[in-house]
N, C-alpha and C positions, 0 to 999 in steps of 0.2 A: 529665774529661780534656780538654784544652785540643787543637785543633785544628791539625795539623802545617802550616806555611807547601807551598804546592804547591812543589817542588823539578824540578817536570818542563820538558819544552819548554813558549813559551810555541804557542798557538791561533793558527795564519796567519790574518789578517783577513780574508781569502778566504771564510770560515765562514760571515760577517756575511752572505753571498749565496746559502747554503745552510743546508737542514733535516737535520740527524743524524736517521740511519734507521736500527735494528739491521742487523743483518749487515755492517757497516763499509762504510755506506751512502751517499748522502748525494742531496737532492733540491735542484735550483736554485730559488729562491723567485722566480726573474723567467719560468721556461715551464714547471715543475716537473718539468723530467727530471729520471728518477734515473741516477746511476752510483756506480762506487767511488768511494769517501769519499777518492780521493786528491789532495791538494794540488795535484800538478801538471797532473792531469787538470783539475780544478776549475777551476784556472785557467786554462788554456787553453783550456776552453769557455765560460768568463765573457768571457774578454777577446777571444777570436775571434765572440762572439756577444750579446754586452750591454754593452760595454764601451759605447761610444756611448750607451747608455740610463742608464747611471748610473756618474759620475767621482768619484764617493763614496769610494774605496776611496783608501789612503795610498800612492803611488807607490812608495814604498820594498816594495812586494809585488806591482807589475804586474809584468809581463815584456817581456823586452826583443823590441822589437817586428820581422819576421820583415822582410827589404828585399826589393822585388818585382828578378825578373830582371833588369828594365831598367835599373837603381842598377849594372850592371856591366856592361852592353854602351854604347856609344859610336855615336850613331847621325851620319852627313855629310849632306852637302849634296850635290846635283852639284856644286857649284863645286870643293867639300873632295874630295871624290872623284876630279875630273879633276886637280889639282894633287898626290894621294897617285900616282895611276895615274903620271904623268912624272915623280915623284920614282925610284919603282922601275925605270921604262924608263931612265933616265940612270943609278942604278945600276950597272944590267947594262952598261949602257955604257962606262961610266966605268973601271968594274973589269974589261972585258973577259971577262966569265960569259958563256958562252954562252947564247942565249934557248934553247936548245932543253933547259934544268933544267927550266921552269917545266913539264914535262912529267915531273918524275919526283912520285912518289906524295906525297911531302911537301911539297910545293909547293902542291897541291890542297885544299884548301876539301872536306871530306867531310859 
């Protein structure tokens, strides 16, 4: 009897860096932790943890990589900070706000 073509998902390449272990297992072949055998586990501790050590694996199955806090905060200068600080005083000025907002709770830096 002739052998059915597999019809299933295909194997994430992720595998190539792990050992199959019963109980839907699975062991990392570069420090031999075990964990669940699951894909996204797997590779989040391949690539948060050996990635650097082996770039073997086809991009098209890394993940996409996590942006440290500082990728959204905006950091000044004194210069840039003293020219923001008189842009907001002339503001206030300008539009007649009284200074005595910068006192209400939203205003405030928490």
């Amino acid at each position: 009897m002739p052998s059915q073509p597999n019809t299933g998902r295909k194997r994430d390449h992720i595998w190539d860096q792990f050992e199959s272990l019963p109980n839907s297992r699975a062991k990392c072949k570069h420090c031999t932790l075990e964990m669940a055998g699951l894909v996204q586990r797997m590779k989040s501790h391949y690539y948060s943890v050996h990635e650097k050590e082996d770039a073997t694996l086809e991009t098209s199955t890394s993940m996409p990589r996590q942006l440290k806090i500082l990728a959204f905060t905006v950091t000044t200068t004194p210069a840039q900070k003293s020219i923001f600080e008189k842009a907001v005083a002339k503001f206030f000025y300008s539009c007649n706000i009284p200074f005595s907002l910068v006192e209400s709770e939203h205003f405030k830096v928490r």
